[in-house]
N, C-alpha and C positions, 0 to 999 in steps of 0.2 A: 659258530658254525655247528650244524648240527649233521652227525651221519648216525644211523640207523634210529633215529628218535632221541637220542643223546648227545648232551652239549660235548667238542669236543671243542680243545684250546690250540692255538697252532703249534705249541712249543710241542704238545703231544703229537703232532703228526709230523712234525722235524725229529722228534725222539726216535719214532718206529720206522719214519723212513731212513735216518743214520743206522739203527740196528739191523734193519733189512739191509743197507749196503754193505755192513760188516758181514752176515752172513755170508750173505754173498759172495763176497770178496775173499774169505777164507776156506769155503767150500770150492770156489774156481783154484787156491794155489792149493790146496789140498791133491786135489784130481789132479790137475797137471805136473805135481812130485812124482805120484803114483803113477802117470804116463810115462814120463821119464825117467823111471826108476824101472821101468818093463824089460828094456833091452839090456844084455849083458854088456860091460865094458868091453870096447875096443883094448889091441893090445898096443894100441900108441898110447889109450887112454892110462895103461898100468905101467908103463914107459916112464910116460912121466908122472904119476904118481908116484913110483918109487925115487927116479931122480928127483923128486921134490922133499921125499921123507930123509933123504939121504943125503940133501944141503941143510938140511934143519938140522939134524943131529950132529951135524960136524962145526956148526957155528956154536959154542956155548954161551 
């Protein structure tokens, strides 16, 4: 198969299209941390965060 005048092999267009999906893929969960990480915690949400740090430490 040839693109832009050069022979190109399939395994080379499955390589760079898996790496394209990787990028991909980690620049969309990148963004949407950073979405989510926008708004301050709720105070149910520190509620039970501490009720959770507070069953941990009491189990040894």
């Amino acid at each position: 198969m040839k693109i832009f005048g050069k022979h190109v092999y399939p395994r080379q267009i499955i390589l760079f299209a898996s790496g394209a999906l990787f990028l991909a893929s980690t620049t969309y969960d990148v963004h949407r941390s950073i979405k989510n990480n926008q708004s301050p915690p709720t105070e149910e949400q520190i509620k039970a965060l501490q009720d959770y740090l507070k069953s941990v430490r009491r189990s040894p």
